[in-house]
Structure formats: C-alpha cells, structure tokens
C-alpha positions as CSV (number, residue, x, y, z in Angstrom):
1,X,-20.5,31.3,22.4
2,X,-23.9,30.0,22.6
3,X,-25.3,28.0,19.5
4,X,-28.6,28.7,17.9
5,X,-31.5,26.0,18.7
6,X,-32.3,26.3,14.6
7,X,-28.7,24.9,13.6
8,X,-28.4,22.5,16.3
9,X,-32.1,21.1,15.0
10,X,-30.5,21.4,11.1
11,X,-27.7,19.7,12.2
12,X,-29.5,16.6,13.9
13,X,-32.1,16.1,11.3
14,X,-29.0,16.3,8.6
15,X,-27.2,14.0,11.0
16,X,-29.9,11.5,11.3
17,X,-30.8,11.5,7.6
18,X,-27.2,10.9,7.0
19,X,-27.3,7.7,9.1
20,X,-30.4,6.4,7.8
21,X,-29.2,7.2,4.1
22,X,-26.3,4.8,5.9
23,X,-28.5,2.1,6.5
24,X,-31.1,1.7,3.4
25,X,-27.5,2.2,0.8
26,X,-25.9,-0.6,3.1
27,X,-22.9,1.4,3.3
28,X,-20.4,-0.8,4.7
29,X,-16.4,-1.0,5.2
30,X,-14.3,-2.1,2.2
31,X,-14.0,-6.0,2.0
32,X,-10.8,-6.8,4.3
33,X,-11.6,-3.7,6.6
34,X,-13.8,-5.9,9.3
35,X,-12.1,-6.6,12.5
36,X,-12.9,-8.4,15.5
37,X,-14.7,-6.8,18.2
38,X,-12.2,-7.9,20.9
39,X,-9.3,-6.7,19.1
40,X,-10.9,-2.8,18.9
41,X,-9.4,-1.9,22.8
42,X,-5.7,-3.1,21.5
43,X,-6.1,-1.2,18.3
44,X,-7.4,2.1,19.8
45,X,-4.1,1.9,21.7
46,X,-2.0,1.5,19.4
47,X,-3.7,4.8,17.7
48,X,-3.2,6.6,20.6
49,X,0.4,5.5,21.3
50,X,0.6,6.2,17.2
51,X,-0.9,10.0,17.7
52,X,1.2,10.0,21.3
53,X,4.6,9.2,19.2
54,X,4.0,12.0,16.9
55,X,2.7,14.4,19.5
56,X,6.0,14.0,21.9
57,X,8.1,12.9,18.6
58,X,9.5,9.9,20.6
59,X,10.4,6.6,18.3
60,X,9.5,4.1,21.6
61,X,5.8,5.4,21.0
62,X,6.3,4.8,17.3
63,X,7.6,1.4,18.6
64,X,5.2,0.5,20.8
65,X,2.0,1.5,18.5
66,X,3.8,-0.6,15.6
67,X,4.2,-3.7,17.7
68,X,0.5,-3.8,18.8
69,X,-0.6,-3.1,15.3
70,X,1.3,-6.5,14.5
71,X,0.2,-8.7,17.5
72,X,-3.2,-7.7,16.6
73,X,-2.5,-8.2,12.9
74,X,-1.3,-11.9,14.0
75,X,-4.6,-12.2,16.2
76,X,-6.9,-11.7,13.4
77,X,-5.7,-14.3,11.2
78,X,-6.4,-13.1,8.2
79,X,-5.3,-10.0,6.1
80,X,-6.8,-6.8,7.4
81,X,-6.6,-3.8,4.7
82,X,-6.0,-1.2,7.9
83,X,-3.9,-3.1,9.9
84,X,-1.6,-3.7,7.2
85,X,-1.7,0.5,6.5
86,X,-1.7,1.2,10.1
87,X,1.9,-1.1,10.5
88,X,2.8,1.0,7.5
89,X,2.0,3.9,8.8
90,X,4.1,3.5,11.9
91,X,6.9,2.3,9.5
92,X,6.8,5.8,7.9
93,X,6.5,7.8,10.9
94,X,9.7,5.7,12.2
95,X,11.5,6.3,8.9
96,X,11.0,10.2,9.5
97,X,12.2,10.1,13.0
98,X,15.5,8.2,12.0
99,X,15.8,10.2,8.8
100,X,16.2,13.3,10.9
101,X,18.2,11.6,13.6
102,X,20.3,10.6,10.5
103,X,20.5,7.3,11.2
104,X,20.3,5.7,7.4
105,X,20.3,2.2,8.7
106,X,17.3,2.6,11.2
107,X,15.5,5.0,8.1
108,X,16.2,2.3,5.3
109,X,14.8,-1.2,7.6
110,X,11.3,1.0,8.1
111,X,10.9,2.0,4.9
112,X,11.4,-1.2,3.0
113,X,9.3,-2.5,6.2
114,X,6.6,-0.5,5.6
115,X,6.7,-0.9,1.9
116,X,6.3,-4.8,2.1
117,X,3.1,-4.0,4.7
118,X,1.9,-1.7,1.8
119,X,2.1,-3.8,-0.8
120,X,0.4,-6.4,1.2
121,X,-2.1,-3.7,1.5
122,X,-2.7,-3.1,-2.1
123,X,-3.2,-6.6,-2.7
124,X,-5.9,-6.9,0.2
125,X,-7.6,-4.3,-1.3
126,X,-6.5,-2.2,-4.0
127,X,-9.4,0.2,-4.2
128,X,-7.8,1.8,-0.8
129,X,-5.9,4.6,-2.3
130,X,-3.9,5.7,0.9
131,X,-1.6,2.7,0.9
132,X,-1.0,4.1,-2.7
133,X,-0.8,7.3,-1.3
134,X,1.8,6.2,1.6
135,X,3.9,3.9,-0.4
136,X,4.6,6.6,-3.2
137,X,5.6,8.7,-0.1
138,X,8.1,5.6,1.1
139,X,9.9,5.5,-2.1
140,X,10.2,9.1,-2.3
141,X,12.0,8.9,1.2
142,X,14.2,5.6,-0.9
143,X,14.9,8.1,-3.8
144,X,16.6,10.0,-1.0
145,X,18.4,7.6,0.9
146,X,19.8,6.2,-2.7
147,X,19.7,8.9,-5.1
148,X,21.7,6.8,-7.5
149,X,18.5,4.6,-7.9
150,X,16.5,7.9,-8.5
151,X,15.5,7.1,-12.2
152,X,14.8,3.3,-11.7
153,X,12.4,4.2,-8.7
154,X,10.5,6.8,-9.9
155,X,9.6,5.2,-12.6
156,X,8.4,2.4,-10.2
157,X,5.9,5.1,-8.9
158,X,3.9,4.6,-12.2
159,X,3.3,1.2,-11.5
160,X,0.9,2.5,-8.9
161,X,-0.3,5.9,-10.3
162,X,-0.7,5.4,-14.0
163,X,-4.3,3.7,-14.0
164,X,-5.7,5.8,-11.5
165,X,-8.4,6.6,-14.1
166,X,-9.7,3.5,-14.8
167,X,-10.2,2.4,-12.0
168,X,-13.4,3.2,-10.5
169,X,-13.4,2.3,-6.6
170,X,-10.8,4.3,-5.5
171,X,-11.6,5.8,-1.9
172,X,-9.7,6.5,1.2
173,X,-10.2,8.1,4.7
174,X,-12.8,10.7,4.3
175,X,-11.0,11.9,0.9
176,X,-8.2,12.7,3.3
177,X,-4.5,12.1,2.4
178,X,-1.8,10.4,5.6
179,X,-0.7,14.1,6.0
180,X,-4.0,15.3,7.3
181,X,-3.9,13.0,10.2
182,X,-4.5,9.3,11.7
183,X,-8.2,9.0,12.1
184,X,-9.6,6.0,10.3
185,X,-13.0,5.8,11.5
186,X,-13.6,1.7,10.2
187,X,-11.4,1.4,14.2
C-alpha cells in the first residue's frame, strides 16, 4: 500500500513542529530520569532481554534483564527514577512467572523486591505515576499470596491513590499504563 505524498508532507511538517515545540518549551526528562551516556548500550539490553523474557516466557531472561538493570543502577551512583522502575518491573514480571509456576517462595522475594525498588522510586520522583501504577499492582499480587492480610493491605493502596487529585505533576510513559508495554522512551 503506497502512501500519499500529501500525508507523508502533513506528517513531517507536524513532526518537525512537534520537535521544535520540544525545544523553545525546554521539554526535558523528569529530574532523576538523566542517565549516563555510556550506560545507554547496557540498558538497551537489558530492555531487550526484558521484552525477550516476556516474548519466550523464560525467567533467566527475566533474570538476566534484572541484573543488568542493577549493575547499571550501581554504575550510575545516584538514584535513577527508571532504573529503579525498570528493576521493578523485572521484579513483577518474575513474580508472575513464579506465581504461575506456583512457586510462593520465588513469587513472594520478587514482589516485596520490587516493592522496596518502587518505593525507592516514589521517593526519587513521585510525580512518576507508573511506579504508583506497578506497586498497587505488587500488592494486589500480596493480597493473593496472603489473603489473610487482605483488609490491612488494601487499605495500604490509599496511601498511594488517595491524593491523586492534588497533585498536579502526575505523568507517566506516554499516558500509557505497565500493561501496554515496556517502551520508555527517556532510554
């Protein structure tokens, strides 16, 4: 299917005016979201190791993206809003995996894993509403693995819901929630 020379002009000139809009608003990353040039090669494979784990559903993948996440969290030396959600991230994915294999143990060290990296997170920056977003999602998956806590921990989701309204920064990935996929475009 061929496309017609007037849209592909609309589309650069809307393209182009988008970039330059860019530039005079100084759109920038989030404070906490910059990152080391170097690091970008180690962090684009960890993505694809990431989007490789839940392509092939394999946990070493998983693994494997999670640990690079965390030697280049380590490499940065200071606290990085995405590499904290990306560990995260990795945490939950793993979680699901062992869920589903029903191994509880394995299911229960990811998710309080990747809710310490999500809290970290949220203190980094806490206008980043998918670590909100993701750690809601953890406890959910704690709610099920001790439903006798049920009460106790949904109430705890409040303590990162209620003021949603008031505050008035909140952004994440395109407007895009974790379940839509991995692309962060700050990487």
């Amino acid at each position: 299917m061929k496309r017609n020379p007037i849209v592909k002009r609309i589309a650069l000139c809307l393209f182009i005016m988008m970039g330059f809009t860019i530039f005079l608003l100084g759109i920038k990353a989030p404070p906490g979201a910059e990152i080391n040039q170097k690091l970008l090669p180690k962090i684009k494979e960890a993505k694809s190791k990431l989007q490789m784990g839940l392509n092939t559903w394999n946990a070493e993948y998983l693994k494997n993206a999670r640990d690079i996440f965390l030697n280049v969290l380590v490499k940065e030396k200071r606290e990085n809003v995405y590499l904290f959600y990306y560990v995260a991230l990795c945490d939950y994915r793993l979680a699901a995996y062992y869920f589903i294999s029903n191994n509880m143990k394995e299911a229960e060290r990811h998710i309080e894993e990747g809710q310490k990296y999500l809290e970290k997170a949220i203190e980094a920056d806490p206008s980043f509403g998918e670590s909100y977003a993701l750690y809601a999602t953890l406890l959910g998956y704690e709610i099920a693995l001790n439903q006798e806590r049920a009460m106790a921990l949904g109430f705890k989701t409040y303590e990162y819901s209620d003021d949603y309204s008031t505050r008035k920064n909140i952004h994440s990935i395109f407007g895009r929630s974790i379940f839509v996929g991995i692309y962060i475009p700050f990487f």
